[in-house]
C-alpha positions in Angstrom: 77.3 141.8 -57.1 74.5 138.9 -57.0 76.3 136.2 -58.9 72.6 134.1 -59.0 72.4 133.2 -62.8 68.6 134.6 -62.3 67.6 137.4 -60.3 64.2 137.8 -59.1 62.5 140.9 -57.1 58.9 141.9 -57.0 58.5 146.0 -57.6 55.7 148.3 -57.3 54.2 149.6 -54.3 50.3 148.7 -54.6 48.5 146.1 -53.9 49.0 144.2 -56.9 52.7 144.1 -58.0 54.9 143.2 -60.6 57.2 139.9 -60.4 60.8 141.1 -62.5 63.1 137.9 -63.4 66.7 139.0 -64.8 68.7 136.5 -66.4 72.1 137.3 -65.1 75.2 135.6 -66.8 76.5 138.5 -68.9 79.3 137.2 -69.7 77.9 134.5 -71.3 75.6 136.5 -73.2 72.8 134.9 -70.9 73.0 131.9 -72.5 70.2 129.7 -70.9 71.8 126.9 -68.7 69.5 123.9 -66.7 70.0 125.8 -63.6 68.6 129.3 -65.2 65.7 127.1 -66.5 65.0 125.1 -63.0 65.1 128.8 -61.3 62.7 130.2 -63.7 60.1 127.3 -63.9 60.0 127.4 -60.2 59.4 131.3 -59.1 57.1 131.5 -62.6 55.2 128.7 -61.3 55.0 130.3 -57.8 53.9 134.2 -59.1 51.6 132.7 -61.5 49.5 131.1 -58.1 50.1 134.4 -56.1 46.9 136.1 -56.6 49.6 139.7 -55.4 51.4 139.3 -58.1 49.2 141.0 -61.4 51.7 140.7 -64.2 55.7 139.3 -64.4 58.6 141.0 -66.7 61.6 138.9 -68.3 64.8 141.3 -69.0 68.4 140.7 -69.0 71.7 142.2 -67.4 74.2 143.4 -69.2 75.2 145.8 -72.5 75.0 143.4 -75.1 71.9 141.3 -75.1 69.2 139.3 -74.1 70.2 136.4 -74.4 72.3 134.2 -77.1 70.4 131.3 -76.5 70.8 127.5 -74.9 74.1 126.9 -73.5 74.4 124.1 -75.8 78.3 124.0 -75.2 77.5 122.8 -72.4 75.7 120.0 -73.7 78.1 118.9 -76.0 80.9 119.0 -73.4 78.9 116.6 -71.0 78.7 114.1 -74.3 82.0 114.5 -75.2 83.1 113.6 -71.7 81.9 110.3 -72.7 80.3 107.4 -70.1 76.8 105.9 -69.7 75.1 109.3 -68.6 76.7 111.3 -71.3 73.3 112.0 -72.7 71.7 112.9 -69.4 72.5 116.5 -69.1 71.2 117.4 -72.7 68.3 115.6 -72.5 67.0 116.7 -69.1 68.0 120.4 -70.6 65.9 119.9 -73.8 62.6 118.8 -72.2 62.8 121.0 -69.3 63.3 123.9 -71.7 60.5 123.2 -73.7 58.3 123.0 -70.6 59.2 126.7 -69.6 58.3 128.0 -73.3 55.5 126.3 -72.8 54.5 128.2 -69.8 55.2 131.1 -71.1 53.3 130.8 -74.2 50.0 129.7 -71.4 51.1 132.0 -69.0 47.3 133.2 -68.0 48.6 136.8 -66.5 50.4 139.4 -68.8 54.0 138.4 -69.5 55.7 141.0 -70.1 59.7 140.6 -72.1 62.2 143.5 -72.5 64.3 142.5 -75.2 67.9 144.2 -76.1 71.1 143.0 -78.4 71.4 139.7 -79.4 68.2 137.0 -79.0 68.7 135.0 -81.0 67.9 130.4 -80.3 66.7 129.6 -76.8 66.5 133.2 -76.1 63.3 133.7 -78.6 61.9 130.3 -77.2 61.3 133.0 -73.5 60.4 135.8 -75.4 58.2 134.4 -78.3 55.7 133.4 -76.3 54.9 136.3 -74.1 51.8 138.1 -74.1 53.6 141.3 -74.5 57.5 141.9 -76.3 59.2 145.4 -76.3 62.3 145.4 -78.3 65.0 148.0 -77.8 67.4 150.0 -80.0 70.4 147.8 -82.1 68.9 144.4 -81.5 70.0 141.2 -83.4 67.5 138.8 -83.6 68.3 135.2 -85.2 67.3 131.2 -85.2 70.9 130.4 -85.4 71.1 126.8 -85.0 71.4 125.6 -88.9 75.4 126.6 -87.9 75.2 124.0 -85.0 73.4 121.6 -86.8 70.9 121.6 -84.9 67.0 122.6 -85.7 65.3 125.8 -85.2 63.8 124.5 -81.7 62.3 126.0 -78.6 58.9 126.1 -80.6 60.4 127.3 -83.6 57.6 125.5 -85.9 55.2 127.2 -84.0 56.1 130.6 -84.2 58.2 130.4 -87.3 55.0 129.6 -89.0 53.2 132.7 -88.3 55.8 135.2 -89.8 55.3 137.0 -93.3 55.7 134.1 -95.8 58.9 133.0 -96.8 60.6 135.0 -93.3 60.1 131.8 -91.0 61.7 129.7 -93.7 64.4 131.8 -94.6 65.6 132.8 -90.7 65.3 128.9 -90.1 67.5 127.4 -93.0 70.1 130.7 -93.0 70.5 132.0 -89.4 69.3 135.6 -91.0 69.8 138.1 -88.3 67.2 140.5 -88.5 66.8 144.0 -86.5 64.2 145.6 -84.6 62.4 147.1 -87.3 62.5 143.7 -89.2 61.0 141.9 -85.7 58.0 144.2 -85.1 57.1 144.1 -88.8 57.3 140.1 -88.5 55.2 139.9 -85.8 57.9 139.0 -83.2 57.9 141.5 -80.9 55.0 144.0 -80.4 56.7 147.5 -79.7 60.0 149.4 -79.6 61.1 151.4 -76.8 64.2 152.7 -76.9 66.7 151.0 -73.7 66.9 154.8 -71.8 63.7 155.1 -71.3 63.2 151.5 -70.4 63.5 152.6 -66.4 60.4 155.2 -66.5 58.3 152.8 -68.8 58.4 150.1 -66.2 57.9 152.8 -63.5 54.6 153.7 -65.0 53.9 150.1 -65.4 53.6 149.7 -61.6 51.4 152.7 -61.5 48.5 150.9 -63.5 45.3 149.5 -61.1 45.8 146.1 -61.6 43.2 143.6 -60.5 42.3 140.0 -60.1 40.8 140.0 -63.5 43.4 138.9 -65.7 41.8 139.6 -69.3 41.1 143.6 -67.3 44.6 143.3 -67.0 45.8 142.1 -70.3 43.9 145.2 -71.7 46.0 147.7 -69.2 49.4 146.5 -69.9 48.2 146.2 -74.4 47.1 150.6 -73.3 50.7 151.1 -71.7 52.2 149.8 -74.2 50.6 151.7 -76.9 51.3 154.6 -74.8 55.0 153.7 -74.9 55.8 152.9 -78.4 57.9 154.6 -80.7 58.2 152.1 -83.3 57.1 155.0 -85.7 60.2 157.2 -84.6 62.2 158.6 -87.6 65.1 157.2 -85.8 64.0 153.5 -85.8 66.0 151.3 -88.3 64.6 150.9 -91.3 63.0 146.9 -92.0 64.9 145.2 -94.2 62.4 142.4 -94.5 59.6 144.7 -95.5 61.6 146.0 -98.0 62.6 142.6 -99.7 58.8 141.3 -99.0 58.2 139.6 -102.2 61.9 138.1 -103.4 62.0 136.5 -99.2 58.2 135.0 -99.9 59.5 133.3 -103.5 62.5 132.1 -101.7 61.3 130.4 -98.7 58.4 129.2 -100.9 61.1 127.2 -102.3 60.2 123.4 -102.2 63.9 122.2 -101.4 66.6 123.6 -99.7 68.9 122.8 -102.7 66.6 125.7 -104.9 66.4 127.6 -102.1 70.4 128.0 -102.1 70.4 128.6 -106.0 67.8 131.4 -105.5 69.6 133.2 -103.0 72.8 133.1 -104.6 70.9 134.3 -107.7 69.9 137.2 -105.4 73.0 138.1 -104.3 74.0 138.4 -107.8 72.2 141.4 -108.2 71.6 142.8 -104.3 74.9 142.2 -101.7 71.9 141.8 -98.6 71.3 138.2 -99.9 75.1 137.5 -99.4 75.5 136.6 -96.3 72.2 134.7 -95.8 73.3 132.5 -99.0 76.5 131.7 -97.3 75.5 130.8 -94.0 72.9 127.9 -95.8 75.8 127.1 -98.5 78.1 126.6 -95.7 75.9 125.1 -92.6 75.2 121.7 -91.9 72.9 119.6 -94.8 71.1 117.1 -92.8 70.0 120.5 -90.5 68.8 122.1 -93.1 67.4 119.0 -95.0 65.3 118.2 -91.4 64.6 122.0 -90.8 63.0 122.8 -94.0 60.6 119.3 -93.8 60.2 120.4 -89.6 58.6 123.9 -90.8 56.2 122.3 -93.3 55.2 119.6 -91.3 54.4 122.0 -88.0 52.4 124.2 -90.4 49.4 122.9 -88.8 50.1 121.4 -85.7 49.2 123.0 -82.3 51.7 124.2 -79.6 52.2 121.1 -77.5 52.7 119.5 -81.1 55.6 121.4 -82.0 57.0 121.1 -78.8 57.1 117.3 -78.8 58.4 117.0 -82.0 61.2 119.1 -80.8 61.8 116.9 -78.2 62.2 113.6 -80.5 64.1 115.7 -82.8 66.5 117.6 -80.0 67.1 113.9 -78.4 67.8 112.5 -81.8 70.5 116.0 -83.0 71.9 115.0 -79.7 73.1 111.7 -80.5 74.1 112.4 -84.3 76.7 113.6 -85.8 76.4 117.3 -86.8 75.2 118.7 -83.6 78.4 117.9 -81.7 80.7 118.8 -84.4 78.5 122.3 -85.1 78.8 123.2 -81.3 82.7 121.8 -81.1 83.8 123.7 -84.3 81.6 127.4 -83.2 81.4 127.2 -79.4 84.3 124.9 -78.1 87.6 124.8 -79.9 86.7 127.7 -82.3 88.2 126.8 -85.4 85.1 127.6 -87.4 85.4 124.6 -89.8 82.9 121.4 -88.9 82.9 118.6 -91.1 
């Protein structure tokens, strides 16, 4: 067994082949460490210059997901370790993290993600950006951080923003997990194919006649994925964000995250589904969802390279406050489930 933390292999046997990266730390739920972003930067930069490779696909090992974002454990343990380069590790993670989203989202050849279980954090900062996102059965997608206190970061102003109003809001200040039905109708992911059939669809993939002409190519893999998609199957989860359309838009339209609380407990009131997202805001860190709800209006606007510099002041700043470390110490490190 290849214990690499990212496995890389080119497949297809044309001319014109297909780079495959596999992030590889099941156990850990793939959460993304510095070393599985230096490895990815590195061969991404290489396939996007090697005029053999046409197109590149991000998937994951393991049963139970994609990936459950930044190891931000990690991070926290290096600063609780204390010393003058306590800070070093989180904040060489942050901006190098940013820069592979980055990529991703200006990747030039298709980018292709195959997304299953949990993606939820730093795991949506790899696949938001790609040109082209299949989503597979039981998936749990989520912007988790308001229980770290932390912000909804990897570019989360950016795409957030572009969601069905009210959504982008809503995921950001409660952690909503939503499903794969609820991530195609947002606009997150653009088809569903079931994970069985995920072997034969990237077999036919490698079939296509790629070229040199990347927007040629762009149009082949947009045709194979129509071919593949069974987002209209009877089986496919119903969207639970469709269905509440209207109360989520009056919700996140909220202009505090005080009313936005009273709201959703008023909701839950009369429908159990608003439950759990009023708990996780009534119950997560203040300042993070104070700063997260002011970070999604002010990014309304702002381009890509904006959002992504503001969530580098803003990570560097989480990183040296208060609620961050306690968020990750009381969820990911001792476990006790109660931050103060």
């Amino acid at each position: 067994m290849d214990t690499a933390s990212v496995l890389f292999d080119t497949i297809g046997s044309k001319a014109m082949r297909i780079g495959r990266a596999r992030l590889n730390r099941p156990k850990q739920l793939n959460g993304i460490n510095l070393e599985m972003v230096r490895l990815l930067s590195h061969q991404l930069r290489r396939w996007r210059s090697d005029t053999s490779i046409a197109a590149v696909i991000l998937q994951a090992e393991g049963e139970k997901g994609f990936s459950a974002g930044g190891d931000v454990a990690e991070v926290i343990r290096q600063v609780r370790d204390g010393g003058d380069e306590r800070y070093a590790y989180g904040d060489a993670f942050f901006e190098e993290e940013y820069i592979l989203d980055r990529m991703i989202h200006r990747f030039g050849k298709p980018f292709i993600v195959f997304s299953h279980g949990v993606n939820m954090g730093g795991g949506m900062g790899l696949s938001a950006g790609a040109s082209h996102r299949i989503i597979a059965e039981s998936s749990k997608v989520a912007m988790p951080e308001i229980h770290i206190g932390l912000f909804p970061d990897v570019g989360g102003g950016f795409f957030l923003n572009r969601l069905p109003p009210g959504v982008g809001m809503i995921m950001a200040l409660t952690g909503l997990i939503i499903n794969e039905s609820d991530a195609i109708y947002a606009g997150l992911f653009d088809a569903f194919v079931p994970k069985a059939k995920w072997d034969s669809t990237i077999d036919h993939l490698t079939q296509l006649e790629f070229t040199q002409d990347w927007q040629m190519n762009h149009q082949l893999v947009t045709t194979w994925i129509l071919q593949h998609d069974a987002s209209l199957d009877d089986a496919m989860a119903s969207s639970m964000l469709s269905h509440y359309a209207k109360a989520l838009r009056w919700i996140g339209s909220q202009p505090t995250p005080a009313s936005m609380l009273e709201q959703l407990q008023r909701a839950a009131q009369d429908d159990p589904w608003f439950d759990a997202p009023a708990k996780s805001l009534e119950r997560g860190s203040p300042t993070a969802a104070l700063i997260s709800h002011r970070y999604l209006h002010d990014c309304f606007h702002r381009s890509l390279d904006e959002v992504l510099g503001l969530d580098l002041v803003l990570a560097r700043r989480f990183l040296r406050g208060h609620d961050f470390p306690e968020g990750v110490r009381a969820l990911l490190i001792d476990k006790d489930k109660k931050p103060s």
